[in-house]
Biopython code that builds the backbone (N, CA, C, O; Angstrom):
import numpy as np
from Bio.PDB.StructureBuilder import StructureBuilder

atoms = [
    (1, "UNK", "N", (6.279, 20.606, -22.180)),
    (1, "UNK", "CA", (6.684, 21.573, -23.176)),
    (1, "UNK", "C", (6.162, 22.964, -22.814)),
    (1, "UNK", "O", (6.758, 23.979, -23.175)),
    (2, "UNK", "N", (5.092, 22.991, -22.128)),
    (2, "UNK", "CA", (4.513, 24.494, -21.311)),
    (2, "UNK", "C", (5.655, 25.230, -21.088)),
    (2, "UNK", "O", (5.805, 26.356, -21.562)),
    (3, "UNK", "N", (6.767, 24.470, -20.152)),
    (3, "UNK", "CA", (7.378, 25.234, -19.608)),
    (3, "UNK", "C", (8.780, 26.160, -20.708)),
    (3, "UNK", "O", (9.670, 26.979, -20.478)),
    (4, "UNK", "N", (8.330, 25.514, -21.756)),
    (4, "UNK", "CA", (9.617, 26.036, -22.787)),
    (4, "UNK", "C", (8.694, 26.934, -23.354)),
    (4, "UNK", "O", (9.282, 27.581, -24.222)),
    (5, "UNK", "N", (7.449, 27.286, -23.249)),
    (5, "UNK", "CA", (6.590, 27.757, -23.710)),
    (5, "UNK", "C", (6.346, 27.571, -25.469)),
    (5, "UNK", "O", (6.075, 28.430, -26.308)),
    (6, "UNK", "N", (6.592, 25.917, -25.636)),
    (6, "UNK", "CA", (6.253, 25.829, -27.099)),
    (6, "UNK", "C", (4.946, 25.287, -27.307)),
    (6, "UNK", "O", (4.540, 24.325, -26.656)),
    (7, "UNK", "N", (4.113, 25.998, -28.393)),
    (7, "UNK", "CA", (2.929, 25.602, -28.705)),
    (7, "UNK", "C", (2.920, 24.387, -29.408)),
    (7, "UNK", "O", (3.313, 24.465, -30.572)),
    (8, "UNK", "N", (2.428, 22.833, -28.832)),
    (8, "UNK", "CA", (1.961, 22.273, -29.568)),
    (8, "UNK", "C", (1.857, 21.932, -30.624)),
    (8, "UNK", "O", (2.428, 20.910, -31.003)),
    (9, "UNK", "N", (1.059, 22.713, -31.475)),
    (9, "UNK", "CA", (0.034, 22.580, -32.680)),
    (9, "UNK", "C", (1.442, 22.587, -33.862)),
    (9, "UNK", "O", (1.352, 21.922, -34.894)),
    (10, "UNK", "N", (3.039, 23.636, -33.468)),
    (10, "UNK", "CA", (3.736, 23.551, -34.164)),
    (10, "UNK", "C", (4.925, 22.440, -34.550)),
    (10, "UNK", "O", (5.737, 22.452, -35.475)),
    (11, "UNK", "N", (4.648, 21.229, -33.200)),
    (11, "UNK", "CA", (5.805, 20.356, -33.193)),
    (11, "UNK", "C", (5.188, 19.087, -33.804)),
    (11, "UNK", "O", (4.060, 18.664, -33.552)),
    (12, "UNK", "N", (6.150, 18.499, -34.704)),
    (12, "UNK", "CA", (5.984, 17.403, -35.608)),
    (12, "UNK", "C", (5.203, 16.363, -34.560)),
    (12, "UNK", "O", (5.373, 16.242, -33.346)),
    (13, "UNK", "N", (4.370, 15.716, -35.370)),
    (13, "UNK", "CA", (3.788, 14.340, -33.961)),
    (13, "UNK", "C", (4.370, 13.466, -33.259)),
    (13, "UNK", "O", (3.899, 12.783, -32.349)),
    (14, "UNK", "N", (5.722, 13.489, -33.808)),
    (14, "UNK", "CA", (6.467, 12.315, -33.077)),
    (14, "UNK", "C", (6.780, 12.882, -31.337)),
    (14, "UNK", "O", (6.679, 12.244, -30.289)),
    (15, "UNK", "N", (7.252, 14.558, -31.616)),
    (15, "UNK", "CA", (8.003, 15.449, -30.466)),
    (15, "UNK", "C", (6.478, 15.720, -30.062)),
    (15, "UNK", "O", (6.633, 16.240, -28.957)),
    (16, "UNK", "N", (5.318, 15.687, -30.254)),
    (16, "UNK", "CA", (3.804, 16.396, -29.620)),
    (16, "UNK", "C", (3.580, 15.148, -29.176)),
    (16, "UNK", "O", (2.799, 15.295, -28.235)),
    (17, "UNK", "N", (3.881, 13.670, -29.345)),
    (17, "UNK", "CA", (3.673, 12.612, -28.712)),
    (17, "UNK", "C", (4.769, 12.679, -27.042)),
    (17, "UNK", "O", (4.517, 12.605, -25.840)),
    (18, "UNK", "N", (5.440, 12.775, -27.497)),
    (18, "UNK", "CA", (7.052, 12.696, -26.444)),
    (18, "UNK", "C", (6.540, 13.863, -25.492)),
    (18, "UNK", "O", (6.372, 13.345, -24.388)),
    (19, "UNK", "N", (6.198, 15.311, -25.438)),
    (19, "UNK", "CA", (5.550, 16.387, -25.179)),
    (19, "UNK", "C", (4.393, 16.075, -24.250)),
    (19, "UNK", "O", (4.478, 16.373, -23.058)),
    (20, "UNK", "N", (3.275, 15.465, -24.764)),
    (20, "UNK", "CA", (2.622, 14.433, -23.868)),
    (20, "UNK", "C", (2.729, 13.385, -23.170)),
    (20, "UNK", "O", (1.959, 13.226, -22.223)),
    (21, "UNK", "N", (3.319, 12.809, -23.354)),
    (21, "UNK", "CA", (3.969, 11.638, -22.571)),
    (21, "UNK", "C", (5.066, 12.496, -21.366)),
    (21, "UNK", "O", (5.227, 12.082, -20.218)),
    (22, "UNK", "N", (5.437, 13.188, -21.680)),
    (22, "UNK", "CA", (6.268, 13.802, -20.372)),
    (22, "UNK", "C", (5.198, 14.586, -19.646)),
    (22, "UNK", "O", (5.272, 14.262, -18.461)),
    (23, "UNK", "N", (4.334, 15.385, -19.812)),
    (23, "UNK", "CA", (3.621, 15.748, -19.257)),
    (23, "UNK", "C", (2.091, 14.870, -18.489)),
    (23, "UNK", "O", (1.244, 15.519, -17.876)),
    (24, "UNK", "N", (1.986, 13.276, -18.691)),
    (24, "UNK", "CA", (1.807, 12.938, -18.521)),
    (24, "UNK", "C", (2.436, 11.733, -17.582)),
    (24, "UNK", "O", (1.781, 10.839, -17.045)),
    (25, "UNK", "N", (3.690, 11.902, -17.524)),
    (25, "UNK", "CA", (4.646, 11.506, -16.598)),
    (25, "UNK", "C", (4.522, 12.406, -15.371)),
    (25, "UNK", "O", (4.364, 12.090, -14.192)),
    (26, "UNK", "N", (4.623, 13.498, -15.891)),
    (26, "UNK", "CA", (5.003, 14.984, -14.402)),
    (26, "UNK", "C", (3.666, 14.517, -13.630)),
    (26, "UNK", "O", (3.821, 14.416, -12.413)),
    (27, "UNK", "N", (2.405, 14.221, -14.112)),
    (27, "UNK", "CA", (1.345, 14.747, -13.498)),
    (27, "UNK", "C", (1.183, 13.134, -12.432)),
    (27, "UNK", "O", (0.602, 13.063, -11.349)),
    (28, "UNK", "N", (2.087, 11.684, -13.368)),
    (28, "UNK", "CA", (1.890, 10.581, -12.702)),
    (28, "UNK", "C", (2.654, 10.575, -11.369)),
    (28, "UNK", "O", (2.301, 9.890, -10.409)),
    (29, "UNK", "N", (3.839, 11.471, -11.374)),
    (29, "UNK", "CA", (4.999, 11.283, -10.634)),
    (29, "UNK", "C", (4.233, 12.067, -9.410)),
    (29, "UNK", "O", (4.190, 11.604, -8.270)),
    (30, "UNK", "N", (3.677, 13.228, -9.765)),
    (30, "UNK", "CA", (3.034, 14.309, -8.788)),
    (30, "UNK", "C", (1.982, 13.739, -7.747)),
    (30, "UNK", "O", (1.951, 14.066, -6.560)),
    (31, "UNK", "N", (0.991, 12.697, -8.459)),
    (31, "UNK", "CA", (-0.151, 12.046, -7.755)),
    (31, "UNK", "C", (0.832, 10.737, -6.657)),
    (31, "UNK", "O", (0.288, 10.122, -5.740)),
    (32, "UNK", "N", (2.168, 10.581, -7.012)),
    (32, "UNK", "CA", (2.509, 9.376, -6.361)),
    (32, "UNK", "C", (3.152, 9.832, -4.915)),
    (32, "UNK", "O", (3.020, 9.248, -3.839)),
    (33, "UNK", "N", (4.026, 11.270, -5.242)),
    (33, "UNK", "CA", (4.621, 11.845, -4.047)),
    (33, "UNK", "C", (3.118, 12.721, -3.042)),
    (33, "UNK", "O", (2.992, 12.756, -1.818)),
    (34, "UNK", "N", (2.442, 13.156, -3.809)),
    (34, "UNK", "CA", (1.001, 13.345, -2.989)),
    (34, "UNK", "C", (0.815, 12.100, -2.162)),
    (34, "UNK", "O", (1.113, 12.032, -0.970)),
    (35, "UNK", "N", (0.200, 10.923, -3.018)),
    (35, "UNK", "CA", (0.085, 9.410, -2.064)),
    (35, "UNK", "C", (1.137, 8.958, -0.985)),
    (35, "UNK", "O", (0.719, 8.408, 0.034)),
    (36, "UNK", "N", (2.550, 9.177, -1.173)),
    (36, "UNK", "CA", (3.670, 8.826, -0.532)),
    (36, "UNK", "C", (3.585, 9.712, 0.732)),
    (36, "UNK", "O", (3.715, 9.204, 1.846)),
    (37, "UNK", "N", (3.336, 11.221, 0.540)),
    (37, "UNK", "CA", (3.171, 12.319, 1.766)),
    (37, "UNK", "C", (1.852, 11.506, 2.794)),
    (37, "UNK", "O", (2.009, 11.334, 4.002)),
    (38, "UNK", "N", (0.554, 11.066, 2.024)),
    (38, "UNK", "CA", (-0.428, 10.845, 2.784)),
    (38, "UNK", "C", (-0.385, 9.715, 3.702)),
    (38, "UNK", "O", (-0.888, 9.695, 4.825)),
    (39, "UNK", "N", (0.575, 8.313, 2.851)),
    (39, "UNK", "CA", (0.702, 7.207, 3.250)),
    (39, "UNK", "C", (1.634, 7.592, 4.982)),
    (39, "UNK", "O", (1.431, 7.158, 6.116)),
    (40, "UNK", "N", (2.684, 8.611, 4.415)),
    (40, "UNK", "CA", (3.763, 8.682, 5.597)),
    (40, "UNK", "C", (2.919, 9.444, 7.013)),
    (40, "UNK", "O", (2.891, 9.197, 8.218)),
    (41, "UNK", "N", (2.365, 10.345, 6.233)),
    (41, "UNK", "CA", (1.239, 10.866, 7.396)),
    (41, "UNK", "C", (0.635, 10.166, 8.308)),
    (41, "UNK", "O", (0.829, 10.305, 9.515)),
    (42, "UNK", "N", (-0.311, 9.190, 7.681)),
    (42, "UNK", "CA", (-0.916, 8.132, 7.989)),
    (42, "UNK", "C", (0.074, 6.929, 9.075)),
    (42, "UNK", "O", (-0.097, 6.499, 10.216)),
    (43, "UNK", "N", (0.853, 6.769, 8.293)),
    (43, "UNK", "CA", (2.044, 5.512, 8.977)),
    (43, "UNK", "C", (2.066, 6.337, 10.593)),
    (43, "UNK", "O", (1.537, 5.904, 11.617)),
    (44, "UNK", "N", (2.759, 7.488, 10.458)),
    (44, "UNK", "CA", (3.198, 8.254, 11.419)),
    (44, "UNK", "C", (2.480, 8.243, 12.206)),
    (44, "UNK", "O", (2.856, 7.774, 13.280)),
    (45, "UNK", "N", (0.628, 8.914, 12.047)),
    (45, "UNK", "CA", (-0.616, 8.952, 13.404)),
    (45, "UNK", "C", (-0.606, 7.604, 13.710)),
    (45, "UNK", "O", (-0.417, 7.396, 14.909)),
    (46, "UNK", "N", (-0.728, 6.749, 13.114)),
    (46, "UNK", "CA", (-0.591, 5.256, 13.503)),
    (46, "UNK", "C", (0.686, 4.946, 15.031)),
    (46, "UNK", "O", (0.774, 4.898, 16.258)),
    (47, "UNK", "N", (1.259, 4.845, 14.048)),
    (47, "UNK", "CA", (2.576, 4.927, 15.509)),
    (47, "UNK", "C", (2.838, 5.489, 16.095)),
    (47, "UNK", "O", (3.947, 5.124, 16.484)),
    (48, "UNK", "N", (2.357, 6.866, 16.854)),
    (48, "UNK", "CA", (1.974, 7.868, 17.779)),
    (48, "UNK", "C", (0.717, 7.335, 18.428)),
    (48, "UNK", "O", (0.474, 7.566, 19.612)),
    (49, "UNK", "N", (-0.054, 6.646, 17.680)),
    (49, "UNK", "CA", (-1.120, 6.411, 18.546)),
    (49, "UNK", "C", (-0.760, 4.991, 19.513)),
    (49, "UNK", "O", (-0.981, 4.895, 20.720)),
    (50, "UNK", "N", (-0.126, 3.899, 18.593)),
    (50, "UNK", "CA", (0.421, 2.948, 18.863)),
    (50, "UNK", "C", (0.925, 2.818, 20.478)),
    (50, "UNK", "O", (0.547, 1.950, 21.265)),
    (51, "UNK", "N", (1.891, 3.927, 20.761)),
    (51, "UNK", "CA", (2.369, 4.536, 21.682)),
    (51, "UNK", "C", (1.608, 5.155, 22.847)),
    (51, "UNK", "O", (1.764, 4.887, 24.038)),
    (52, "UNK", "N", (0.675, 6.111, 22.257)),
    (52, "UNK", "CA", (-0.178, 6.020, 23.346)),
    (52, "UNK", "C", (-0.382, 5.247, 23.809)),
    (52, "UNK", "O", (-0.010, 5.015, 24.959)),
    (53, "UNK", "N", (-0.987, 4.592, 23.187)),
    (53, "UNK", "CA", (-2.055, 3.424, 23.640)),
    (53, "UNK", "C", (-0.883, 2.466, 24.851)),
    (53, "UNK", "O", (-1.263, 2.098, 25.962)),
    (54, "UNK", "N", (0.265, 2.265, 24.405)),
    (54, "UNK", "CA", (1.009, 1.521, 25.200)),
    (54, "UNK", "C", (1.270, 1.897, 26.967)),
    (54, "UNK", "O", (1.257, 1.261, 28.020)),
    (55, "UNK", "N", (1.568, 3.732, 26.406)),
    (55, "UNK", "CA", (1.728, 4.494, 27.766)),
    (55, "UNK", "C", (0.569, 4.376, 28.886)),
    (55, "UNK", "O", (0.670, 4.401, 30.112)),
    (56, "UNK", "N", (-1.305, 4.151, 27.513)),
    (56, "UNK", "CA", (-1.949, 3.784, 28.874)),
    (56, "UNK", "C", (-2.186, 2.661, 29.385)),
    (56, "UNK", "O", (-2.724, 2.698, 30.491)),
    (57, "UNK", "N", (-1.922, 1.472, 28.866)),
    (57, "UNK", "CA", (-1.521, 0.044, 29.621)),
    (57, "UNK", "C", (-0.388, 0.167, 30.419)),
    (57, "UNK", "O", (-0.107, -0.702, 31.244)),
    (58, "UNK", "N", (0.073, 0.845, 30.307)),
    (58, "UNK", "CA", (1.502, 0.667, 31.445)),
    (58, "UNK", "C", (0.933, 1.650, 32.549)),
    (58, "UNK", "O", (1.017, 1.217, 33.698)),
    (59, "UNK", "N", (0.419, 2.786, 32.402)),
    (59, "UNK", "CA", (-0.407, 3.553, 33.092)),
    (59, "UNK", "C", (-2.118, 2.785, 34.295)),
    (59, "UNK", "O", (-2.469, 2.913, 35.468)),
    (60, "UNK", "N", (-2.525, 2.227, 33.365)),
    (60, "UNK", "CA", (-3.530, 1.374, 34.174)),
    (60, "UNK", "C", (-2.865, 0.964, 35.196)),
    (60, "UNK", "O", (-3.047, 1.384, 36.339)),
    (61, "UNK", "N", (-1.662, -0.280, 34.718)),
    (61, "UNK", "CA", (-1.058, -1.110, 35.272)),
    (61, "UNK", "C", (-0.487, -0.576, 36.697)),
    (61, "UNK", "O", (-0.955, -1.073, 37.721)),
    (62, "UNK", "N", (0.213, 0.125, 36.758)),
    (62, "UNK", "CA", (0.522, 1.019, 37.475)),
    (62, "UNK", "C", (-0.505, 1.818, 38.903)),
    (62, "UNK", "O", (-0.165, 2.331, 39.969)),
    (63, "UNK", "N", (-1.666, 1.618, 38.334)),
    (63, "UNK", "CA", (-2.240, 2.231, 39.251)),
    (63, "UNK", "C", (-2.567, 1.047, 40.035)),
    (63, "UNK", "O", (-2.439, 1.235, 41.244)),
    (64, "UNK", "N", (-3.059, -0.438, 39.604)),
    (64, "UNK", "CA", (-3.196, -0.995, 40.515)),
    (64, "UNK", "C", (-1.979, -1.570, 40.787)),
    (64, "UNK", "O", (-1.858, -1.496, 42.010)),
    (65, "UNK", "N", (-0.870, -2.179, 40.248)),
    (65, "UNK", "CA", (0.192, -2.703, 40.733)),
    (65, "UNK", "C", (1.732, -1.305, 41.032)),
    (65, "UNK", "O", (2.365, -0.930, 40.046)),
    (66, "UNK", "N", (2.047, -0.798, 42.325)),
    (66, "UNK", "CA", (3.074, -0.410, 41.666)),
    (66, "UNK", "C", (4.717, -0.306, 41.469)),
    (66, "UNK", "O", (5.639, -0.044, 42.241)),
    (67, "UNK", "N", (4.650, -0.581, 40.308)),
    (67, "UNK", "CA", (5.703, -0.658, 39.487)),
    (67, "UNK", "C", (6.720, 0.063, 39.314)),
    (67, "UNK", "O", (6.225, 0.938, 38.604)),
    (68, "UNK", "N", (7.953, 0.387, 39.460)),
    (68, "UNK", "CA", (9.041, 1.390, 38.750)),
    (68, "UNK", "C", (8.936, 1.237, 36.764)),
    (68, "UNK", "O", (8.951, 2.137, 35.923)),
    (69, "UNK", "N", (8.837, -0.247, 36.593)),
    (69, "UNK", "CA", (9.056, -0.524, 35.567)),
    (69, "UNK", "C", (7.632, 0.107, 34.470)),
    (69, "UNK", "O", (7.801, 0.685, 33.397)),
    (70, "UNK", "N", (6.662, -0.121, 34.934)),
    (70, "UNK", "CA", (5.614, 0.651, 34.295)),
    (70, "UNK", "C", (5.427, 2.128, 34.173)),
    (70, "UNK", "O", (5.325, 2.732, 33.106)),
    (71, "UNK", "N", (5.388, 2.740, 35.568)),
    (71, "UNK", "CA", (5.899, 3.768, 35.524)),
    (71, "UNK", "C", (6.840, 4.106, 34.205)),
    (71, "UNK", "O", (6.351, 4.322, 33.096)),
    (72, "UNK", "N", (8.199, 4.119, 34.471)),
    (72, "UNK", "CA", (9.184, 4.126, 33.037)),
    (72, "UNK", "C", (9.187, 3.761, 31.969)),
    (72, "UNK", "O", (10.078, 4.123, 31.201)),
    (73, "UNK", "N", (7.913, 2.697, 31.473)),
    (73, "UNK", "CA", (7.592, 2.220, 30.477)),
    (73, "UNK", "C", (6.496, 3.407, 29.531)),
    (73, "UNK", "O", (6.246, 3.559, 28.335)),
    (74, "UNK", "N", (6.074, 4.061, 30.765)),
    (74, "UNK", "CA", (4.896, 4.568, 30.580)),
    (74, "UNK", "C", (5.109, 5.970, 30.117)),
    (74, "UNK", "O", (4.507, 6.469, 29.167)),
    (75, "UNK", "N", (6.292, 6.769, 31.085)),
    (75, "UNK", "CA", (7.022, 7.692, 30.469)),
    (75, "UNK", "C", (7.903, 7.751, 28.766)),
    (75, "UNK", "O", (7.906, 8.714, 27.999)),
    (76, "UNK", "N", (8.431, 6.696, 28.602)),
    (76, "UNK", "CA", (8.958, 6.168, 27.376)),
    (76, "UNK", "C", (8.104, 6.607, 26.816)),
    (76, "UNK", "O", (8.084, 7.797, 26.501)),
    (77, "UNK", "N", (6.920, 5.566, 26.464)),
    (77, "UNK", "CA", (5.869, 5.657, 25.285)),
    (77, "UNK", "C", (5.479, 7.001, 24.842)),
    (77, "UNK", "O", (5.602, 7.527, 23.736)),
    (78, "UNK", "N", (4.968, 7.461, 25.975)),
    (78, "UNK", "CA", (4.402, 9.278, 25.983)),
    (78, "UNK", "C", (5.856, 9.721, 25.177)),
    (78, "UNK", "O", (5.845, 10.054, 23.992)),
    (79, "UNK", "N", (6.825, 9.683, 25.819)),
    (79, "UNK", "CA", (8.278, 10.430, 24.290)),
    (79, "UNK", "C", (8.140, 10.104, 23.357)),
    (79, "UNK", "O", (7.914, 10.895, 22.441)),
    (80, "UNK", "N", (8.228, 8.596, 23.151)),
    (80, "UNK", "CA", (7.712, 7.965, 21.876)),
    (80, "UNK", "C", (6.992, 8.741, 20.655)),
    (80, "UNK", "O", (7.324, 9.156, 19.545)),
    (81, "UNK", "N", (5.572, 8.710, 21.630)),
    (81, "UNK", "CA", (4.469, 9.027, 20.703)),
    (81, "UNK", "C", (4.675, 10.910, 20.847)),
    (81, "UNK", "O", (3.861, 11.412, 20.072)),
    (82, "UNK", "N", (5.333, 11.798, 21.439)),
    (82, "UNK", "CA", (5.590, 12.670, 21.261)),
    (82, "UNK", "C", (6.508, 12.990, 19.953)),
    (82, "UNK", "O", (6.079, 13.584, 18.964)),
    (83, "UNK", "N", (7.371, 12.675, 20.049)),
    (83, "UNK", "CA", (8.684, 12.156, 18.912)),
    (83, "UNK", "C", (8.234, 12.383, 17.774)),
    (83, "UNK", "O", (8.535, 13.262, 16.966)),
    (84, "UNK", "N", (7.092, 11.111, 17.696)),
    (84, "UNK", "CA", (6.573, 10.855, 16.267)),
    (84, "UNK", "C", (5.769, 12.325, 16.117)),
    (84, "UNK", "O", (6.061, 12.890, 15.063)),
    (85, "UNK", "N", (4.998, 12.916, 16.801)),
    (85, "UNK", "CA", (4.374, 13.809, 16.459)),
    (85, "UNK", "C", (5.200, 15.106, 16.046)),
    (85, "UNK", "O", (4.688, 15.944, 15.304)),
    (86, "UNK", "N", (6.181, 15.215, 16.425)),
    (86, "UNK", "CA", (7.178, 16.115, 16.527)),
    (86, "UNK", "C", (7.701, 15.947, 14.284)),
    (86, "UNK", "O", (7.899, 16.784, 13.403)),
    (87, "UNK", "N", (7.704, 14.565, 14.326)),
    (87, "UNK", "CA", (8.429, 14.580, 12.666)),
    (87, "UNK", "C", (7.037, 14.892, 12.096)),
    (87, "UNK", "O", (7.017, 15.745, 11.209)),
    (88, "UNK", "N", (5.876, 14.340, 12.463)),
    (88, "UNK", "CA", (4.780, 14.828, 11.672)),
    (88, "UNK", "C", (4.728, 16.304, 11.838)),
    (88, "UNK", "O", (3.714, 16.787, 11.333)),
    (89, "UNK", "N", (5.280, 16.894, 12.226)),
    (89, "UNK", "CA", (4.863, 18.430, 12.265)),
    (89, "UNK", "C", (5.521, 19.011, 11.242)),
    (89, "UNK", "O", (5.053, 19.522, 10.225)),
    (90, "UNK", "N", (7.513, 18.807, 11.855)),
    (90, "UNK", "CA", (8.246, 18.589, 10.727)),
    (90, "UNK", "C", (7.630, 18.339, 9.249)),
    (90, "UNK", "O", (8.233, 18.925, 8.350)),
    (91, "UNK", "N", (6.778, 17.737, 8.961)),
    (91, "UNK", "CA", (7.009, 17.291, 7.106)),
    (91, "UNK", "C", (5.747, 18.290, 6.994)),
    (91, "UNK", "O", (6.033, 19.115, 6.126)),
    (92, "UNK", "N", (4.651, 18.509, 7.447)),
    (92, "UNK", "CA", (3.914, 19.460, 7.271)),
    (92, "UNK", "C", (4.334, 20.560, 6.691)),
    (92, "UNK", "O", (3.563, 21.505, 6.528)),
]
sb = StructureBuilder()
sb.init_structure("model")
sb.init_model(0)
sb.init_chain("A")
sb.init_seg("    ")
for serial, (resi, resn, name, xyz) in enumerate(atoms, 1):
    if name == "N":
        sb.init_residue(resn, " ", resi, " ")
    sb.init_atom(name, np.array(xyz, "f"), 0.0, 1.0, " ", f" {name:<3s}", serial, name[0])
structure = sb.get_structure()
């Protein structure tokens, strides 16, 4: 009701109940898309790292065995986990 700029103190209790309850909605809805941004954040460094981590097993691998296929496996991942970093920047 802030935003209609009506005071409170003048609306019958039924509409100062309803008044609160929506504003107590806005503030539930607000803490969930906050959590939803952090969760996706989170998801995202996860699977960028995921990726790393893959590029340097294929990378080890590579040094002692070598491979075309590691090699290219190894390039992949590094896009991969670039990629992902690329949408995390994006939602920032």
């Amino acid at each position: 009701m802030e935003r209609l700029n009506l005071d409170h103190s003048t609306l019958n209790p039924l509409h100062k109940e309803a008044a609160d309850e929506i504003t107590r909605l806005r503030q539930l809805l607000s803490e969930s898309q906050k959590r939803e941004k952090e969760a996706r954040a989170k998801a995202l460094e996860e699977a960028a790292a995921y990726h790393d981590d893959l590029a340097a097993q294929h990378a080890a691998s590579h040094e002692h065995v070598v491979s075309e296929h590691h090699e290219m496996m190894e390039r992949q991942h590094t896009r991969f986990a670039a990629s992902i970093r690329a949408l995390q920047s994006e939602e920032r």
